[in-house]
N, CA, C and O atoms as a GROMACS GRO file, in nm:
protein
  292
    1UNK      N    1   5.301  -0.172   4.112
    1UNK     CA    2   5.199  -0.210   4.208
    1UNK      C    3   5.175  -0.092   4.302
    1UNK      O    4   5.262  -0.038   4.369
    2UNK      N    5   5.062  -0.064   4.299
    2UNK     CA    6   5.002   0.101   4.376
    2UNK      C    7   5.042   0.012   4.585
    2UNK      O    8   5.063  -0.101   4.627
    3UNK      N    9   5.032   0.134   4.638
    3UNK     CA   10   5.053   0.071   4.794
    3UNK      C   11   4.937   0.070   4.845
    3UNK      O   12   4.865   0.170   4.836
    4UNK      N   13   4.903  -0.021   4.897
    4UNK     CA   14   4.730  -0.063   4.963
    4UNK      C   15   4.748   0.019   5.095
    4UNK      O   16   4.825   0.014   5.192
    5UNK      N   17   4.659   0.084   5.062
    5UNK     CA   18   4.663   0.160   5.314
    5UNK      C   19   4.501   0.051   5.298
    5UNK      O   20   4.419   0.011   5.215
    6UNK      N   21   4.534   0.046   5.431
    6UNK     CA   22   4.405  -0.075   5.504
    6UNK      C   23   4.370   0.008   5.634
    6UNK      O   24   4.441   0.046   5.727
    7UNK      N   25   4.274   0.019   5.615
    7UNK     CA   26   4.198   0.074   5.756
    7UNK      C   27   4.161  -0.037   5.849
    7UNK      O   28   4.082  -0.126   5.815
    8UNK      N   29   4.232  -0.033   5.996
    8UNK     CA   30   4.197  -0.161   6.073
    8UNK      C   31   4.061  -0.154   6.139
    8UNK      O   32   4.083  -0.066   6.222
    9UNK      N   33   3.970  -0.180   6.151
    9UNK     CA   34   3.845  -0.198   6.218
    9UNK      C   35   3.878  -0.351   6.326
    9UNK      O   36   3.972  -0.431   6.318
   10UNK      N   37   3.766  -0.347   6.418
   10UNK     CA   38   3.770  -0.472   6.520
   10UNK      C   39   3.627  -0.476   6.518
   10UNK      O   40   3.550  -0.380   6.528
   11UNK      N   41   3.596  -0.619   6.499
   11UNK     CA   42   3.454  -0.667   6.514
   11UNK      C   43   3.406  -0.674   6.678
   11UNK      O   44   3.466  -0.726   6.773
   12UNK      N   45   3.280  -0.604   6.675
   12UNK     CA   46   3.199  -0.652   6.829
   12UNK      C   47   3.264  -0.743   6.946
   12UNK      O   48   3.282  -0.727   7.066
   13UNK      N   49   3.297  -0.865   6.835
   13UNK     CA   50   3.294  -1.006   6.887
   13UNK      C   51   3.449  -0.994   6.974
   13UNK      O   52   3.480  -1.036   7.086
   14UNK      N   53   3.524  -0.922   6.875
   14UNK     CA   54   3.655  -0.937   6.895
   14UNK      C   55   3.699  -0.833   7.059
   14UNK      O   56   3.779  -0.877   7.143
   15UNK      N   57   3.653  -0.743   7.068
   15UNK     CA   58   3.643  -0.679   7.210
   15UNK      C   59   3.608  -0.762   7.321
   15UNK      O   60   3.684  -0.784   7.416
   16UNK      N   61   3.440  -0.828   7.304
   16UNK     CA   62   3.385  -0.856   7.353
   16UNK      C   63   3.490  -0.958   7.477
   16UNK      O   64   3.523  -0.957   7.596
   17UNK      N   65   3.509  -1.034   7.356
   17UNK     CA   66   3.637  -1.194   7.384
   17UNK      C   67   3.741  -1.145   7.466
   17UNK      O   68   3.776  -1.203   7.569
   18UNK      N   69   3.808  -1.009   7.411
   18UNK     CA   70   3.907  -0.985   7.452
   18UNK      C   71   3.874  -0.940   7.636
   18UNK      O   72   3.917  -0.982   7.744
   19UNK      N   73   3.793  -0.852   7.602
   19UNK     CA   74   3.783  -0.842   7.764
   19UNK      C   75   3.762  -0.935   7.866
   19UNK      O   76   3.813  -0.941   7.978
   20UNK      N   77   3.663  -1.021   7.799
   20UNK     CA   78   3.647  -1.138   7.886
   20UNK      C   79   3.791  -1.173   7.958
   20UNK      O   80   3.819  -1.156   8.077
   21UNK      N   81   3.848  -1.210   7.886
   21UNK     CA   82   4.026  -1.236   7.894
   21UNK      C   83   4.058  -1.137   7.964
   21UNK      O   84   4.115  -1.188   8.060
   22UNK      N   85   4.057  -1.042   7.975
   22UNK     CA   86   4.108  -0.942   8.085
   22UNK      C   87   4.048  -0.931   8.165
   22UNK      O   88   4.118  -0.894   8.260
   23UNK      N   89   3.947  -0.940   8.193
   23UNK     CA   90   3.834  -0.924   8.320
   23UNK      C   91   3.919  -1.050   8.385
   23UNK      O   92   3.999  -1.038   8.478
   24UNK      N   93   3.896  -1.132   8.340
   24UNK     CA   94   3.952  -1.256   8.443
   24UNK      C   95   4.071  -1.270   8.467
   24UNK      O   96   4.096  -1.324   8.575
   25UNK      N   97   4.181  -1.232   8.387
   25UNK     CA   98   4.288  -1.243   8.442
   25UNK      C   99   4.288  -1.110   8.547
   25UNK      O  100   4.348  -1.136   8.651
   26UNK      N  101   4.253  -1.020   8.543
   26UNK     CA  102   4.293  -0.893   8.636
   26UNK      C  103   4.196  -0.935   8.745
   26UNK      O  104   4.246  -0.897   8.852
   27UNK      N  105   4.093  -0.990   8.765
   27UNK     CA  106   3.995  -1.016   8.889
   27UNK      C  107   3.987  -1.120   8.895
   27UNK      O  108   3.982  -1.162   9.011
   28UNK      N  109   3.981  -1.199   8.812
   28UNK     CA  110   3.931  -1.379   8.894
   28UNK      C  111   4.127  -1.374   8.974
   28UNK      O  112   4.164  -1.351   9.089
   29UNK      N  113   4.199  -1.404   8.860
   29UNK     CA  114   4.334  -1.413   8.890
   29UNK      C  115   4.408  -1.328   8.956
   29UNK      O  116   4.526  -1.342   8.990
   30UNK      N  117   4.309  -1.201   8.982
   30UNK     CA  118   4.369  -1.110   9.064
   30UNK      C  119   4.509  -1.069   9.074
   30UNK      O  120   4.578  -1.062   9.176
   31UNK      N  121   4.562  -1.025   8.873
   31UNK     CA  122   4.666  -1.041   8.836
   31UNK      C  123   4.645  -0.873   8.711
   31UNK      O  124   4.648  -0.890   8.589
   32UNK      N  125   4.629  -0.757   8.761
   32UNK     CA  126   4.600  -0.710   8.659
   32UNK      C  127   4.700  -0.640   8.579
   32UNK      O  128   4.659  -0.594   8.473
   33UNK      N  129   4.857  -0.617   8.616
   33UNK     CA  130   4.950  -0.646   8.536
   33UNK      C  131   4.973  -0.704   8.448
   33UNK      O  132   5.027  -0.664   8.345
   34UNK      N  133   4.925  -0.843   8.482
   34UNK     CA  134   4.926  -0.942   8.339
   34UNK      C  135   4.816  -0.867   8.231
   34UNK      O  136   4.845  -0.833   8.116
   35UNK      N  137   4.716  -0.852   8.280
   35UNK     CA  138   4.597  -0.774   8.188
   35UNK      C  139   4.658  -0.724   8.114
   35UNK      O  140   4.668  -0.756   7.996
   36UNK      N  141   4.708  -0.640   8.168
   36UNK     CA  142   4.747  -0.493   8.062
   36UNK      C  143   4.870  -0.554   8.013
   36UNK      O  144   4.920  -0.470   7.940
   37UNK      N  145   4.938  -0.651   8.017
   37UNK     CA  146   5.049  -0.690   7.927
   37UNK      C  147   4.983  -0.778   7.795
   37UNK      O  148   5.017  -0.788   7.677
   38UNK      N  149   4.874  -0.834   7.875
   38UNK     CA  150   4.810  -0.879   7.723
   38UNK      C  151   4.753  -0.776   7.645
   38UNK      O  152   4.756  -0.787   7.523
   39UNK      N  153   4.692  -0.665   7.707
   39UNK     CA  154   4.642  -0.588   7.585
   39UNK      C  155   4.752  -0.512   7.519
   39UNK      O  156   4.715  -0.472   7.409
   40UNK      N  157   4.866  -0.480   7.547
   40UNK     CA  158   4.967  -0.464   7.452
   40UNK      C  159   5.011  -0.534   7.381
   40UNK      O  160   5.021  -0.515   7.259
   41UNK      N  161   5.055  -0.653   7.453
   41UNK     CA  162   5.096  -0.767   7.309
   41UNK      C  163   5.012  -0.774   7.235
   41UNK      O  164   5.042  -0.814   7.122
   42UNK      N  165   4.902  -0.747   7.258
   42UNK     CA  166   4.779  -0.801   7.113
   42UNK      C  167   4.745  -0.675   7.045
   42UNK      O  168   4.682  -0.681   6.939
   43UNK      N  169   4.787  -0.537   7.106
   43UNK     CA  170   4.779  -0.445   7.018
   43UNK      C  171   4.927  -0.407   6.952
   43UNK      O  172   4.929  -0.337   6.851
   44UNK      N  173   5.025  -0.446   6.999
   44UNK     CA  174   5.100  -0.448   6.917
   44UNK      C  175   5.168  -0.563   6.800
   44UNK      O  176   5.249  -0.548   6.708
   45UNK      N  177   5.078  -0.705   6.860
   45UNK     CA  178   5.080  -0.762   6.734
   45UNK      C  179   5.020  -0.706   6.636
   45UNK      O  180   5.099  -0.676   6.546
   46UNK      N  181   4.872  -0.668   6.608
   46UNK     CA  182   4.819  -0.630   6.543
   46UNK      C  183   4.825  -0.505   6.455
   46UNK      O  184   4.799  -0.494   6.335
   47UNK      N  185   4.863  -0.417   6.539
   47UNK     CA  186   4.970  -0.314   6.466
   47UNK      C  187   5.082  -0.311   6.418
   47UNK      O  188   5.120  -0.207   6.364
   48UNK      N  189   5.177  -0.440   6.424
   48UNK     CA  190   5.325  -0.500   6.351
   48UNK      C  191   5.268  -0.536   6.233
   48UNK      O  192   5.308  -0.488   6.127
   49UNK      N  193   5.123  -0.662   6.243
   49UNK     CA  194   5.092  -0.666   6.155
   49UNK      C  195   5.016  -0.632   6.016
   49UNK      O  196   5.008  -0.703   5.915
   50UNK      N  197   4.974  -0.530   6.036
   50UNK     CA  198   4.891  -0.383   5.954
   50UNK      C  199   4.965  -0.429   5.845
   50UNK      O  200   4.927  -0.520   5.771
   51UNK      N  201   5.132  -0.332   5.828
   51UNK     CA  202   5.139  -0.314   5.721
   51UNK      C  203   5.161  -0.445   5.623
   51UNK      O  204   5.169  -0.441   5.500
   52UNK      N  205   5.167  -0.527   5.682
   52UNK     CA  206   5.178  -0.652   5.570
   52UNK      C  207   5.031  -0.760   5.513
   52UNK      O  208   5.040  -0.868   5.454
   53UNK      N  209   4.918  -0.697   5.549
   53UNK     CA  210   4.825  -0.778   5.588
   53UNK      C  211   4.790  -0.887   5.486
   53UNK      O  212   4.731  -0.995   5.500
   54UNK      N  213   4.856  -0.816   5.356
   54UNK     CA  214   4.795  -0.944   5.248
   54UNK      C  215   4.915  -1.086   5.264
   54UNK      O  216   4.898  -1.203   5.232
   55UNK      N  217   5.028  -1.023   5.322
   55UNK     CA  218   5.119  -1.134   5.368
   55UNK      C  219   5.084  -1.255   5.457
   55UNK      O  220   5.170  -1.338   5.488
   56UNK      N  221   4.915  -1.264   5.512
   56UNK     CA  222   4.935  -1.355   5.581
   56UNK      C  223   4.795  -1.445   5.545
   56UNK      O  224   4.707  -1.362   5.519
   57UNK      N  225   4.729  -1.618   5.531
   57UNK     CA  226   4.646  -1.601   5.496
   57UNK      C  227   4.520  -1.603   5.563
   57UNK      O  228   4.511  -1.588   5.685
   58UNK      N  229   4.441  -1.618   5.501
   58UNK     CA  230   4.316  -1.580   5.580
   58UNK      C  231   4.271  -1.707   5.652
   58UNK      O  232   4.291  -1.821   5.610
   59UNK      N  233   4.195  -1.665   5.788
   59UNK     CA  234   4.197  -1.771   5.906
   59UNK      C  235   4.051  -1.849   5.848
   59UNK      O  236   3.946  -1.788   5.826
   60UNK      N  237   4.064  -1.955   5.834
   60UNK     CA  238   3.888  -2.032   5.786
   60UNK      C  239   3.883  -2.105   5.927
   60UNK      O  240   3.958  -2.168   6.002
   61UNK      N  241   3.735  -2.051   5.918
   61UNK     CA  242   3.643  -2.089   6.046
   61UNK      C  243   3.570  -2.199   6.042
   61UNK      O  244   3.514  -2.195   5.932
   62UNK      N  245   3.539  -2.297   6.097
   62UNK     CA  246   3.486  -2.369   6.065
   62UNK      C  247   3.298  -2.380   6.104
   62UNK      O  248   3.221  -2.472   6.128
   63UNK      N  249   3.285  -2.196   6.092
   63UNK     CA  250   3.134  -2.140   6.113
   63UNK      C  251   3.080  -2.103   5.988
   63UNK      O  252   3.157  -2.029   5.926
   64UNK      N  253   2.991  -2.126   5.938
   64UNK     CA  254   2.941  -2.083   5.860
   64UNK      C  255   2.898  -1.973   5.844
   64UNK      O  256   2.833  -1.953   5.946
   65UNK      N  257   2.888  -1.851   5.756
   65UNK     CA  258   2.873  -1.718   5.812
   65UNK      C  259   2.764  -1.682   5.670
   65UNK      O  260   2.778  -1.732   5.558
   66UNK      N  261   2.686  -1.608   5.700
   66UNK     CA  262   2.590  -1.536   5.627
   66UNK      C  263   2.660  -1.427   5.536
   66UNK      O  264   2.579  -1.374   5.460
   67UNK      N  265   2.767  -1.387   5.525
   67UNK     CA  266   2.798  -1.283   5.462
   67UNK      C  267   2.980  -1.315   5.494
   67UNK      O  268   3.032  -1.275   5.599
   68UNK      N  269   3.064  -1.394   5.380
   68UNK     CA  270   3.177  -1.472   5.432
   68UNK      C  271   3.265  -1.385   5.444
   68UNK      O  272   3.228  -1.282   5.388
   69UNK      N  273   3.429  -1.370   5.522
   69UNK     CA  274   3.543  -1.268   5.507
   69UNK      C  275   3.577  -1.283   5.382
   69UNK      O  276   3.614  -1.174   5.336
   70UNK      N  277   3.581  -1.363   5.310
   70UNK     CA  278   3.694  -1.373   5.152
   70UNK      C  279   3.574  -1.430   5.110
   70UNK      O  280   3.489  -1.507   5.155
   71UNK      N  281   3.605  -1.339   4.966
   71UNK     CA  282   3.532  -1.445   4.822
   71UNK      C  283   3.619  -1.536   4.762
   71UNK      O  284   3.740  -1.518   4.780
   72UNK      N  285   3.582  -1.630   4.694
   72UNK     CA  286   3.626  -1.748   4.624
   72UNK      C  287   3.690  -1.695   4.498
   72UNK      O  288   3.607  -1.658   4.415
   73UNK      N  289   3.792  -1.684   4.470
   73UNK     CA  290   3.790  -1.643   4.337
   73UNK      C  291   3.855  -1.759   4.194
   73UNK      O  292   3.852  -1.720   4.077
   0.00000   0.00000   0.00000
């Protein structure tokens, strides 16, 4: 079995969200320590989870999407 490298990309959406989440915890909550502890935990989940990515399965949305993450096979 050859070794898969995966290039991580982040969708629009996925920043977008995320900041929201930090904007408010560092200014509404006026907590911006916490901020920046979430953007590490979530970049280092996401980077723990890289190398295993086919290990986990894929999240179904219950959106309908014009162009889906997984094909049916």
């Amino acid at each position: 079995m050859a070794d898969t490298k995966y290039i991580l990309r982040y969708l629009p959406l996925f920043y977008e969200e995320l900041e929201e989440k930090v904007v408010y915890i560092a200014e509404k909550l006026k907590n911006p320590q916490a901020a920046k502890e979430l953007l590490d935990s979530v970049e280092l989940a996401i980077l723990n989870r890289l190398p295993e990515a086919e290990a986990f399965g894929p999240y179904h949305s219950l959106k309908e999407r014009k162009y889906p993450y997984y094909l049916s096979m």
